[in-house]
Structures are given as C-alpha cells and as structure tokens.
N, C-alpha and C positions, 0 to 999 in steps of 0.2 A: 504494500500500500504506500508507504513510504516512498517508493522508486519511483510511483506513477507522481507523487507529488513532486516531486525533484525534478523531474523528466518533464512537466507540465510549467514548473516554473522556467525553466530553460527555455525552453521552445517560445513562453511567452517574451520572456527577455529577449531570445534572436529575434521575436515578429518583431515587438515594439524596435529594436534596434534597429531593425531594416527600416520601419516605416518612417523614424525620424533622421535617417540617414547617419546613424555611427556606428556602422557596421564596423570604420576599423576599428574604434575604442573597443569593441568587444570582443574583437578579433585580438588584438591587445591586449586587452584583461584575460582573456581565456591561454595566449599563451604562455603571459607569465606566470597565471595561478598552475600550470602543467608543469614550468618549471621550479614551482616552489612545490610540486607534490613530488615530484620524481627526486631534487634535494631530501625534501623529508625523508621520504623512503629510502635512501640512500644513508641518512643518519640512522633511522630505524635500522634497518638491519647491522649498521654496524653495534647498536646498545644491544640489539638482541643477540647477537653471538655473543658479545662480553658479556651478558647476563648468563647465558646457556651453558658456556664455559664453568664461569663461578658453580652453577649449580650442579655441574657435571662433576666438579671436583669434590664438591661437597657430597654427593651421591657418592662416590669413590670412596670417600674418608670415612661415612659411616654418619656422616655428621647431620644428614635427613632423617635416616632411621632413628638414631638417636632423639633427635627434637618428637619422631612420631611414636615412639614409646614414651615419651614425658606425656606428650601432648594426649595420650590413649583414653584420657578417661571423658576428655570433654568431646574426642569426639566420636566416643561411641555414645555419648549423652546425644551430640545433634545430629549423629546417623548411626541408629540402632541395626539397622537392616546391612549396613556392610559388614561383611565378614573380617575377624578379628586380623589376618596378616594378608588383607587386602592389600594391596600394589594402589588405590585410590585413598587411602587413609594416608600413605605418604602424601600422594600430590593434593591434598587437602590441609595437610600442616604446612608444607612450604607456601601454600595461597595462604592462608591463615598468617603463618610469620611474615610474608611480604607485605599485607594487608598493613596487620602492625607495626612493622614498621614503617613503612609510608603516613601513617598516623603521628605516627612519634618525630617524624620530620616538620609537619606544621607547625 
C-alpha cells in the first residue's frame, strides 16, 4: 500500500513538473538524491561488515552464548514457546544487548 502511495506521489511531482516547465530541477533533484543513496549505501555496507565482523568474533569467543545463558531467564519469561538451546535465543540476546545499548548512548 505504501508503494502505491510513493509511486503516486512521484508520478504527480513529474506531471506537475512537466506542466510548469522544470523538468530539469527535477531531473536534478532526482539525480542527486541517486547519488546521495548509492553514497549511503556505500557507507552502509561498509558499518555493516565492521559490525558482522565484531559479532562474528564474539560468536567465536563464546562471548554470545555467554550473554545468552545470563540473559536465559528473561527470555524464556518473553518466549516461552522457544526451545531451551535454540540457535534464536542467541540472536534474540544480541538484538536485546544492541537495543540496550543504543539506549545507553542517548
């Protein structure tokens, strides 16, 4: 639903743009906001390897499982239904500690 909304507002912007003649401002704005997303995504994936990294080593060291054994009691409190040395109880303490910390940086 959301697409059609986006895709609708677009389409109005290029009519209105054609019909009072600044076609190229918008030809201009579209290809600079192209080169500020392909930047983005270009930083993006470089945080997300240095993040994946980090956490791949931490996965190595033992130091996930560790937080997901401390962390065991609350979250079989907020997901009763996953099994106790579920592989999802890991990636649920590591979103859990990233959560908190991102908190802790405000």
């Amino acid at each position: 639903m959301l697409n059609y909304l986006w895709a609708g507002m677009i389409i109005i912007g290029i009519i209105y743009g054609a019909f009072t003649g600044k076609m190229p401002d918008i030809t201009n704005a579209a290809l600079d906001s192209a080169k500020d997303a392909v930047t983005l995504c270009i930083t993006m994936v470089g945080v997300m390897a240095f993040w994946m990294g980090i956490m791949e080593i931490a996965s190595r060291a033992g130091i996930i499982e560790m937080a997901s054994k401390k962390m065991r009691p609350l979250i079989r409190f907020l997901f009763p239904d996953i099994p106790k040395e579920h592989q999802a109880n890991q990636y649920i303490t590591c979103f859990l500690s990233s959560s908190d910390a991102a908190a802790d940086l405000r």
